[in-house]
VOBA-1610 file (N, C-alpha, C; in pm, whole numbers, padded with zeros to 5 digits, always signed):
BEGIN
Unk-01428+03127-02877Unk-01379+03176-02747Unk-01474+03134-02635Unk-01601+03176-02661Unk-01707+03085-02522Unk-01650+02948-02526Unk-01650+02901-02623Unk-01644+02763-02627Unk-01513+02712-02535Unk-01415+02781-02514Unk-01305+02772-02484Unk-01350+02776-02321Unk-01404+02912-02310Unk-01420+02896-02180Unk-01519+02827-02070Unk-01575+02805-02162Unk-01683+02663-02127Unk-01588+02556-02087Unk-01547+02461-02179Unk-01444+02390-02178Unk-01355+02427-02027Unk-01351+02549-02010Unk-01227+02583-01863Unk-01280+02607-01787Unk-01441+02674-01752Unk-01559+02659-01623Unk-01539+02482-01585Unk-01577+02411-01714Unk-01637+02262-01679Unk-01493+02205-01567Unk-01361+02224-01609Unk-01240+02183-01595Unk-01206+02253-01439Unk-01238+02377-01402Unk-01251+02399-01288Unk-01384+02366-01171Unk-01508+02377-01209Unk-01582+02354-01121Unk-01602+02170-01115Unk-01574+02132-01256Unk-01580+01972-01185Unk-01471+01862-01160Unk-01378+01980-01078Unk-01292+01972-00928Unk-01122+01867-01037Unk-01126+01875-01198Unk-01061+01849-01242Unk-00897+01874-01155Unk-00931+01991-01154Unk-00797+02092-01175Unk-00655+02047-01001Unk-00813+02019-00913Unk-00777+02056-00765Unk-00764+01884-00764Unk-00794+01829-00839Unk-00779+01630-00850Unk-00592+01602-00905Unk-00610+01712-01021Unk-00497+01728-01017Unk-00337+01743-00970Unk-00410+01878-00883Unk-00306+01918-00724Unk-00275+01813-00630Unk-00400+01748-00630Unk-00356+01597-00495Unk-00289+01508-00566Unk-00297+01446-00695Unk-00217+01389-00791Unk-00110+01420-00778Unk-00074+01543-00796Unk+00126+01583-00838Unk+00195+01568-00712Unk+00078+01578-00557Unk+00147+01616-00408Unk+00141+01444-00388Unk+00080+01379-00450Unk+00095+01206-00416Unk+00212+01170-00512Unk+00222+01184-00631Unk+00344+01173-00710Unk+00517+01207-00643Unk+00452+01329-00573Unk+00570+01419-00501Unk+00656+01302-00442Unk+00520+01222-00313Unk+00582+01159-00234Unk+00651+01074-00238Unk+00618+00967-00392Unk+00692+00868-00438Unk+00810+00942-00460Unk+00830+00983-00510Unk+00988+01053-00598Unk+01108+01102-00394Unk+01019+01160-00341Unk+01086+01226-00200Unk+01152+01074-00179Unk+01054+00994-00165Unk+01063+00871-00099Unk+01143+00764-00149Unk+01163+00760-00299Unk+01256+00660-00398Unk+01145+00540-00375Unk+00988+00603-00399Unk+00881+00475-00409Unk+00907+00454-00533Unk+00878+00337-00576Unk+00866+00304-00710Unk+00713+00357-00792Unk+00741+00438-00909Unk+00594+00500-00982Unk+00475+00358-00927Unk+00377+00447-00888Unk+00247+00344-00860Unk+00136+00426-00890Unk+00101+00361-01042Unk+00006+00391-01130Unk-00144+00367-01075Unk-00174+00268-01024Unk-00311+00244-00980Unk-00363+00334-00875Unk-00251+00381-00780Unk-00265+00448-00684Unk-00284+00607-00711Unk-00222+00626-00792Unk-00234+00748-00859Unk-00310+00803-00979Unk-00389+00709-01010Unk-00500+00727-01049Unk-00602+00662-00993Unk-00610+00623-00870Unk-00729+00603-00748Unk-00757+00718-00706Unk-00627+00812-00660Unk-00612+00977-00641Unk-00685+01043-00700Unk-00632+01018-00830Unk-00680+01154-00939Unk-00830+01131-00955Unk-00877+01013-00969Unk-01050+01017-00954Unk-01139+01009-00836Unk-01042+00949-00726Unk-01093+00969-00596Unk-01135+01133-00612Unk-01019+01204-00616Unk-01036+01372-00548Unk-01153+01406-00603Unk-01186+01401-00767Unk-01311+01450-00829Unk-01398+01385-00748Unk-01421+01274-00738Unk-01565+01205-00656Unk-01608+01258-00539Unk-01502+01292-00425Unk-01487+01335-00323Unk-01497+01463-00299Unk-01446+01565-00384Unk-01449+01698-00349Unk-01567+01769-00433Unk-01623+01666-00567Unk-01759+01730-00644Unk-01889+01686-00561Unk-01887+01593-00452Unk-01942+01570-00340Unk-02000+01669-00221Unk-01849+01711-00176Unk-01861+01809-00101Unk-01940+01959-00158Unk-01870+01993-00283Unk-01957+02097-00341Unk-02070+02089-00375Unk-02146+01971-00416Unk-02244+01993-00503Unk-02353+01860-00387Unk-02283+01841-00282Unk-02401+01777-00247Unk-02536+01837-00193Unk-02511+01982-00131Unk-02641+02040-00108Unk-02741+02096-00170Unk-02710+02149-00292Unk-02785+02171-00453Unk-02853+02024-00479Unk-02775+01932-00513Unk-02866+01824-00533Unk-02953+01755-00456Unk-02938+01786-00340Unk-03036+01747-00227Unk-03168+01812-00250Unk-03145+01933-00277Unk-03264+02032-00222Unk-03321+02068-00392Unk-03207+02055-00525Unk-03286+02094-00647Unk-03241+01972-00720Unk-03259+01857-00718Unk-03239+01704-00755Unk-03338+01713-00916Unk-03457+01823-00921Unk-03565+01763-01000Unk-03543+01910-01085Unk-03481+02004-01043Unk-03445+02064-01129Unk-03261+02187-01145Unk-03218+02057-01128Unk-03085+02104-01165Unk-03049+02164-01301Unk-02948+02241-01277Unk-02893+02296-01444Unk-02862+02209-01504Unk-02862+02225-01619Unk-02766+02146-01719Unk-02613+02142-01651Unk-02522+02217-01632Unk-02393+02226-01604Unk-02390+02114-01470Unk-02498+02134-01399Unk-02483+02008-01269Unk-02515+01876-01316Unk-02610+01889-01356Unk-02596+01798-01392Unk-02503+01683-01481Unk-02421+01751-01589Unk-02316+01723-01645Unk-02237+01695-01582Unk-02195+01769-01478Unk-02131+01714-01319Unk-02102+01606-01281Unk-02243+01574-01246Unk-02304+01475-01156Unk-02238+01346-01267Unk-02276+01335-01368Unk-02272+01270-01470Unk-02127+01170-01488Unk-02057+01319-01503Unk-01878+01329-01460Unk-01879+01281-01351Unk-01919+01289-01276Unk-01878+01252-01106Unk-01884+01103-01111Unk-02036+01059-01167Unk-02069+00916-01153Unk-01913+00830-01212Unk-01919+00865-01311Unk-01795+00844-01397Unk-01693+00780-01350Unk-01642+00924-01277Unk-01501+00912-01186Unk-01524+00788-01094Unk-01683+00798-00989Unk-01647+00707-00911Unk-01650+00589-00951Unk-01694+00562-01055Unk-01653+00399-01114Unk-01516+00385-01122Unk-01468+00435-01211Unk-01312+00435-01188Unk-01250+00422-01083Unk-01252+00486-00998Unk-01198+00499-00843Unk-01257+00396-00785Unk-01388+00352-00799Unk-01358+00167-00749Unk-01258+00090-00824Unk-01273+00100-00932Unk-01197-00032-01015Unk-01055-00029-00935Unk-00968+00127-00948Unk-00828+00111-00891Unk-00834+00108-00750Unk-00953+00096-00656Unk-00927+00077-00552Unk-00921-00018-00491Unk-00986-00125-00578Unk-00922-00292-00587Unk-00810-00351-00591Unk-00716-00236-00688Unk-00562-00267-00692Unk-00471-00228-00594Unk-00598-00160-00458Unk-00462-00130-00385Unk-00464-00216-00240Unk-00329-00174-00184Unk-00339-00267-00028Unk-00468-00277+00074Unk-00507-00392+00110Unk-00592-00406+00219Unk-00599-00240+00357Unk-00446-00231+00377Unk-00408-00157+00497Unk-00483-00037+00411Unk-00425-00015+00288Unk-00456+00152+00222Unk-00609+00161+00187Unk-00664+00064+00166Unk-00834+00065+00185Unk-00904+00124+00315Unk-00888+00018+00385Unk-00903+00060+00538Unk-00915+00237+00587Unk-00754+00276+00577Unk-00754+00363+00545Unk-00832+00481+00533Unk-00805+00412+00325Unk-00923+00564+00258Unk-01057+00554+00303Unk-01089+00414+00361Unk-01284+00424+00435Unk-01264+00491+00501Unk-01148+00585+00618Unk-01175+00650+00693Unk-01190+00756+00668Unk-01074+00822+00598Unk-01090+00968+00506Unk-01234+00977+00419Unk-01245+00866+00367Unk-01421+00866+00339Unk-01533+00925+00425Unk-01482+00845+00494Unk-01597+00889+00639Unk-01638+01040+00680Unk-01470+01030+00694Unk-01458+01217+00721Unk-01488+01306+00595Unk-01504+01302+00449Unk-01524+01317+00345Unk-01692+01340+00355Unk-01744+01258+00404Unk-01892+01249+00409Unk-01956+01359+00511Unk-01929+01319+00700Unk-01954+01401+00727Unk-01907+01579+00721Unk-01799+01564+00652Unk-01761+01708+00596Unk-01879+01770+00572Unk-01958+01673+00468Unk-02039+01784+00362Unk-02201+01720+00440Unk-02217+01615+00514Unk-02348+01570+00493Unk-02360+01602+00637Unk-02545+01677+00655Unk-02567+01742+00763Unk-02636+01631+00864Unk-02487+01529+00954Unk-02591+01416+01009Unk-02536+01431+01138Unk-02467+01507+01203Unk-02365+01508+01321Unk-02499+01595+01418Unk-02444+01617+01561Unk-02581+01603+01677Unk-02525+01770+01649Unk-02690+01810+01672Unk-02708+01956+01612Unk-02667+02039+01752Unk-02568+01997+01842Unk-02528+02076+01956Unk-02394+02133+01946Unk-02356+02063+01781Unk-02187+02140+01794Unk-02176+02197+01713Unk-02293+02281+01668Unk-02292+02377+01547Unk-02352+02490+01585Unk-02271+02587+01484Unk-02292+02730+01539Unk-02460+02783+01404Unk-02492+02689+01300Unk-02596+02722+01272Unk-02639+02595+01204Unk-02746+02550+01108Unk-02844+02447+01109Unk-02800+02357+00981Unk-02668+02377+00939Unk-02619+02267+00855Unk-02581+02149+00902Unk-02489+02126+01049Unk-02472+02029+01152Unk-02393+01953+01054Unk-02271+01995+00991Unk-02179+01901+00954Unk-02036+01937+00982Unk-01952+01865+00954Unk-01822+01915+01019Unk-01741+02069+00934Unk-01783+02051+00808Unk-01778+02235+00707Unk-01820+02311+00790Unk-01879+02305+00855Unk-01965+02490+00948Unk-01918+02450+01096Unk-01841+02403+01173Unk-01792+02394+01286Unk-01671+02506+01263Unk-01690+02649+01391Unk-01656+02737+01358Unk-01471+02697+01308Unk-01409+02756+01256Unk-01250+02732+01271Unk-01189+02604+01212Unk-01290+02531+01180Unk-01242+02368+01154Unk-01184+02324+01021Unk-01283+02396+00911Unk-01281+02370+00802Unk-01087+02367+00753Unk-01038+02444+00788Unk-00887+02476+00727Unk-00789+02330+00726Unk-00840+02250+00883Unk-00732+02187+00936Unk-00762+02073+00899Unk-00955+02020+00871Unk-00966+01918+00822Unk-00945+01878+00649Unk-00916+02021+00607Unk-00872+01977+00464Unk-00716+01922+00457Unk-00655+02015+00523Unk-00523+02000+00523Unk-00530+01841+00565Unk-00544+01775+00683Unk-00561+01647+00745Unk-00556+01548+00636Unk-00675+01539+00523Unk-00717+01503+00495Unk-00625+01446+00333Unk-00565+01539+00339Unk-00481+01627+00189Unk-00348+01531+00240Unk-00327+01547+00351Unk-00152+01509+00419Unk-00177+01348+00418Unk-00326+01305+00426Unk-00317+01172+00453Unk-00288+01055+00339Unk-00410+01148+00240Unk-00366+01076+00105Unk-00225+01111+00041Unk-00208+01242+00050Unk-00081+01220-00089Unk+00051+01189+00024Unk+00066+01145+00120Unk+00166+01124+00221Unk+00156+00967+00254Unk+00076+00957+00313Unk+00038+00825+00442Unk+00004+00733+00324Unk-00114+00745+00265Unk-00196+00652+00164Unk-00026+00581+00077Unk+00026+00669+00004Unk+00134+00555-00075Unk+00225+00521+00020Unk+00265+00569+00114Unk+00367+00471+00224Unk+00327+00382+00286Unk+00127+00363+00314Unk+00105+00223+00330Unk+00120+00119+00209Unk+00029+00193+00102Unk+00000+00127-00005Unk+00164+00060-00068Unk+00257+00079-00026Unk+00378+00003-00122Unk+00472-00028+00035Unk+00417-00052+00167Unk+00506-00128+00246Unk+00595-00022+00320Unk+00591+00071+00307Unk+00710+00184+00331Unk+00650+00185+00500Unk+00812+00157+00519Unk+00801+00248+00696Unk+00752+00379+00694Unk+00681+00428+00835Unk+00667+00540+00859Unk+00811+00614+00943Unk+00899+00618+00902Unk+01010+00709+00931Unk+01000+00799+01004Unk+01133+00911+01018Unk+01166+01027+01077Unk+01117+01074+00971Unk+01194+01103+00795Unk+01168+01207+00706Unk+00968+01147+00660Unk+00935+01064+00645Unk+00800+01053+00614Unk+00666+01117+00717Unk+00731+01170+00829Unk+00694+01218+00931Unk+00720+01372+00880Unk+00831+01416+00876Unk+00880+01576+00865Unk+00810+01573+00721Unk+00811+01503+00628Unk+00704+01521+00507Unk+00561+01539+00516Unk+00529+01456+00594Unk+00361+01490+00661Unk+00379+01617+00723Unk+00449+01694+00799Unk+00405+01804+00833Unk+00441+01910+00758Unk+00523+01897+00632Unk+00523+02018+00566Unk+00425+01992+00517Unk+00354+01890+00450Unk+00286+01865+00377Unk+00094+01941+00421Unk+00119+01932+00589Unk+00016+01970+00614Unk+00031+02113+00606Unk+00163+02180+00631Unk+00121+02333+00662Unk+00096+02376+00508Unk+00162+02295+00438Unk+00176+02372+00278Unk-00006+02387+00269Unk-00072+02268+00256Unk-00224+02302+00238Unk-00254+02379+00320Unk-00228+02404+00446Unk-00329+02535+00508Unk-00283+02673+00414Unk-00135+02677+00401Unk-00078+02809+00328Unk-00170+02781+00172Unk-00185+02700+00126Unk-00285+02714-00020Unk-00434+02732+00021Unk-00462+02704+00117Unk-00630+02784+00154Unk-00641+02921+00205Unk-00532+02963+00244Unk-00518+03056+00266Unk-00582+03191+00177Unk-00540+03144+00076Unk-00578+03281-00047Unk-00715+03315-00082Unk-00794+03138-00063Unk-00949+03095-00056Unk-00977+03169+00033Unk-00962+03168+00117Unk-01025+03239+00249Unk-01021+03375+00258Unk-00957+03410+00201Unk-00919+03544+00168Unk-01004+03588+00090Unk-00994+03552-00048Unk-01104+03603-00175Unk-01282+03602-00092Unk-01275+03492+00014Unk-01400+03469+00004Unk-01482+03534+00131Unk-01352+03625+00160Unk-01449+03695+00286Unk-01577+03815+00280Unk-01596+03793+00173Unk-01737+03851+00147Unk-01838+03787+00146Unk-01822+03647+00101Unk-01934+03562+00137Unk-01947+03495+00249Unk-01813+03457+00340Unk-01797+03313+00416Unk-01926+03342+00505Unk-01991+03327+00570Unk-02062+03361+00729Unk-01929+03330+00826Unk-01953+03484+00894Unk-01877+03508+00991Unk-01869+03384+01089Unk-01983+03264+01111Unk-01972+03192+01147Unk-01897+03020+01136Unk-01812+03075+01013Unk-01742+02978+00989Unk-01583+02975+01010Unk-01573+03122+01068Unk-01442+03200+01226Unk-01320+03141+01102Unk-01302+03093+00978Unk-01165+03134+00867Unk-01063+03232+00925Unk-00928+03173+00906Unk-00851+03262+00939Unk-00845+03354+00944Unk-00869+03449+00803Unk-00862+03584+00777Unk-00952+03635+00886Unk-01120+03569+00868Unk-01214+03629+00971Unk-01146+03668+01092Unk-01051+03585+01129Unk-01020+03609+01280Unk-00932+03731+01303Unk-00816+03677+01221Unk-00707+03782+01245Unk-00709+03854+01141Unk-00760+03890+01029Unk-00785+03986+00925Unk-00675+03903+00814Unk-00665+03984+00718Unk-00584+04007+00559Unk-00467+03972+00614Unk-00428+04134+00644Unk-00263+04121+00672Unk-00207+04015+00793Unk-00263+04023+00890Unk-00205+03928+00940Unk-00223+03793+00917Unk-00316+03723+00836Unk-00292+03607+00753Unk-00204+03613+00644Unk-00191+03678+00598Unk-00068+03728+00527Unk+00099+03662+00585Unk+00097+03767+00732Unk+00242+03741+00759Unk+00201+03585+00826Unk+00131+03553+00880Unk+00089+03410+00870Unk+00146+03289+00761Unk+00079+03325+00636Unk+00120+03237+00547Unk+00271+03200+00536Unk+00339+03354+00539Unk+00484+03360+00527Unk+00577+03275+00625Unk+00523+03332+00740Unk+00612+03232+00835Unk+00564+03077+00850Unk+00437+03050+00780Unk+00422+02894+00762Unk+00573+02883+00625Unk+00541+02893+00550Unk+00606+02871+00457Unk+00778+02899+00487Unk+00825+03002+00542Unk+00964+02979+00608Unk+00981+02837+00666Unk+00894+02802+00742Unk+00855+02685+00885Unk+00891+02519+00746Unk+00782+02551+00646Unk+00805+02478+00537Unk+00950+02434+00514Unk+01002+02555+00478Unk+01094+02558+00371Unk+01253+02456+00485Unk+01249+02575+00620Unk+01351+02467+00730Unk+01311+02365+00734Unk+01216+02281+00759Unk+01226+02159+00813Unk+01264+02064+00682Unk+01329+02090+00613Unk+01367+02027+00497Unk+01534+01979+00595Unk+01545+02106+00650Unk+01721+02050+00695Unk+01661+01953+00823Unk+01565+01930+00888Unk+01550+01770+00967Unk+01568+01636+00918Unk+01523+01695+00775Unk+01589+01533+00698Unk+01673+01451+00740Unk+01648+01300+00699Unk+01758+01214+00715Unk+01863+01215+00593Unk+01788+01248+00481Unk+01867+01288+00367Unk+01827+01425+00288Unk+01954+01491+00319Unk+01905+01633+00257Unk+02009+01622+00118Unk+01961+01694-00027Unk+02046+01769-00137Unk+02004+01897-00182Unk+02111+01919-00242Unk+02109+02046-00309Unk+02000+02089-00410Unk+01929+01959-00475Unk+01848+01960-00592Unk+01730+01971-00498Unk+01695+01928-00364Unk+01566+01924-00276Unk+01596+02092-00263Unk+01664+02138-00191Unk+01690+02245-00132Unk+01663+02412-00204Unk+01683+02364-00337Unk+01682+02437-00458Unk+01524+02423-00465Unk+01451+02345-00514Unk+01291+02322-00528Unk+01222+02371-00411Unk+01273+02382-00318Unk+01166+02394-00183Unk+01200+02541-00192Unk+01299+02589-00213Unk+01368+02742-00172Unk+01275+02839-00308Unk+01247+02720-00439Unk+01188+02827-00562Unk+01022+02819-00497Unk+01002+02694-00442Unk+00850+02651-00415Unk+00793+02749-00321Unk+00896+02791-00225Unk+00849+02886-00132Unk+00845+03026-00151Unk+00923+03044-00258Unk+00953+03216-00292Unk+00803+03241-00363Unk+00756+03142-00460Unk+00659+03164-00589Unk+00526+03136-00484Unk+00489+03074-00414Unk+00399+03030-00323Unk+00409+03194-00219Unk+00508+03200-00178Unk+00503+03340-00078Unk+00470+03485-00180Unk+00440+03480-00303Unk+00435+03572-00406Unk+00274+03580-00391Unk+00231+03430-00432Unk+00128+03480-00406Unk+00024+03478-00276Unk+00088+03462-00195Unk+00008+03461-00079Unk+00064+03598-00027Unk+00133+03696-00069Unk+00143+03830-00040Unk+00096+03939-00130Unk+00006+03883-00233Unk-00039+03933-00344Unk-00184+03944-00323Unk-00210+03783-00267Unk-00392+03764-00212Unk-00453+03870-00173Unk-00599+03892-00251Unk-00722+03993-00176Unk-00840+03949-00224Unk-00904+03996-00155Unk-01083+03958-00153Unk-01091+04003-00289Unk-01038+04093-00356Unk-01077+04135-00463Unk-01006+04087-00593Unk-00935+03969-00573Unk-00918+03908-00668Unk-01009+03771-00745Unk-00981+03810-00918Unk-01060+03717-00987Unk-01078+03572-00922Unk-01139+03504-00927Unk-01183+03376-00890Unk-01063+03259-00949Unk-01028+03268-01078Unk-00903+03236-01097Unk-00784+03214-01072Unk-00777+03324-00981Unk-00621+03376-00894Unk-00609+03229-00807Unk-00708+03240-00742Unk-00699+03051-00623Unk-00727+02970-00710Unk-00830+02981-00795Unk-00893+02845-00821Unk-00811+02733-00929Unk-00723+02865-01005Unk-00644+02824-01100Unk-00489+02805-01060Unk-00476+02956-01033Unk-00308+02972-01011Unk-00268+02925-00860Unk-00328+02954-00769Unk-00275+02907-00651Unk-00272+02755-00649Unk-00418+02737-00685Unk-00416+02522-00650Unk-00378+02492-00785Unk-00344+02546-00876Unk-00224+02509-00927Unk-00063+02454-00886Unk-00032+02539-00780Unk+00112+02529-00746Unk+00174+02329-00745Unk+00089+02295-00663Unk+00145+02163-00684Unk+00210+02085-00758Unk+00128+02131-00937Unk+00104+02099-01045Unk+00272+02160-01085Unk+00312+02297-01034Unk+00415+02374-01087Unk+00560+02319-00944Unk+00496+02217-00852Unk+00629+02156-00765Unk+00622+02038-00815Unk+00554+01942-00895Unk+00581+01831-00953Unk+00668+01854-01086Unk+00654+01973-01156Unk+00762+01990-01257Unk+00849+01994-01204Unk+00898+02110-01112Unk+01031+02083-01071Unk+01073+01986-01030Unk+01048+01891-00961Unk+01078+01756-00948Unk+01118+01680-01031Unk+01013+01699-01128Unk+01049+01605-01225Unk+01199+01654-01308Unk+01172+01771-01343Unk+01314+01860-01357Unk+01475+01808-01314Unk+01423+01806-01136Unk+01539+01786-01120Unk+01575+01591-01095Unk+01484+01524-01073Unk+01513+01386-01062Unk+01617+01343-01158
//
């Protein structure tokens, strides 16, 4: 049984799970879109996210305890190196335009976590774009909408459309509504200075927040240029099970509840998809 849950610490903290989530929401887009499956790209994704987001977590520990890290970080790190080999190799296979691109989300990836930005737009002495009060929510989402949206509609030639447009913006509110629950659990630790939704407007009203994002979600499906019954059906279950638990969320839930079941959901709208294709 440790052993088991060893095995499911390693699988959540080294950002497996949440590599995952951007995987099924980049998969999503091919299928919305009638892209043809693009394997390289989607597993540029799936090891990009680990490289990128075990980055963001673990780059300030290794800065400051490099000479004496845990075992578990180090194993990490290890994993991490890993991934980013991989994630070069398939990033060779993809378009010039979609390179370009991901150097930029890179960029922003970096200064996210690395403290190099002019120490006048920070509210305390990390000086990266994570601790700019209010920011953190919108640059994930940004960031989230670009790859599993923008990235394969360059990468395979696709116009940027009317519906590839109304897809980018559900796409963005859906990630703020999945940080949502994060922010929530974590208002015991956040510093007040990092102004998180909840911080601002409390629980409940991030709460009815989430909800009316997710209504907001669920309509702009009828802006489509092509709407069905099988879309309509998935977005209508995606939003009921997603609004469950974002009316369920509290600070006092297990660490699991987000880390597993919420950034899970993606994982549980690529089945249905696949379901109904």
């Amino acid at each position: 049984m440790r052993f088991v849950k060893q095995i499911f610490n390693f699988y959540i903290n080294s950002s497996i799970h949440v590599a995952l989530a951007i995987y099924s929401l980049t998969f999503i887009t091919l299928i919305q879109l009638n892209i043809p499956y693009d394997e390289d790209l989607l597993l540029f994704v799936f090891f990009g996210s680990i490289t990128g987001y075990n980055f963001v977590k673990y780059f300030g520990l290794a800065k400051f305890h490099h000479r004496s890290l845990a075992n578990w970080l180090r194993v990490i790190q290890l994993f991490s190196l890993i991934c980013f080999g991989v994630m070069c190799f398939f990033a060779l296979k993809l378009q010039f335009n979609a390179i370009i691109l991901l150097l930029l989300m890179a960029l922003i990836t970096f200064f996210y976590a690395a403290p190099l930005l002019p120490k006048e737009l920070f509210l305390d002495n990390a000086y990266n774009l994570r601790t700019i009060s209010g920011l953190k929510v919108y640059v994930i989402s940004f960031v989230w909408t670009v790859v599993t949206v923008l990235l394969p509609v360059i990468n395979n030639n696709y116009s940027i459309d009317h519906d590839v447009l109304i897809i980018s913006f559900q796409r963005y509110l859906y990630v703020i509504i999945l940080i949502l629950p994060f922010d929530i659990r974590d208002l015991h630790y956040d510093s007040l200075k990092l102004g998180t939704i909840p911080q601002r407007i409390g629980i409940s009203m991030t709460k009815k927040l989430g909800v009316f994002l997710l209504i907001l979600f669920f309509l702009l499906e009828f802006l489509k240029d092509e709407i069905n019954s099988d879309t309509l059906i998935i977005s209508g279950v995606l939003t009921v099970i997603t609004g469950v638990f974002i009316v369920f969320s509290s600070k006092h839930r297990g660490r699991n509840y987000s880390a597993f079941w919420v950034e899970g959901l993606p994982v549980f709208w690529l089945v249905l998809v696949l379901i109904f294709d």
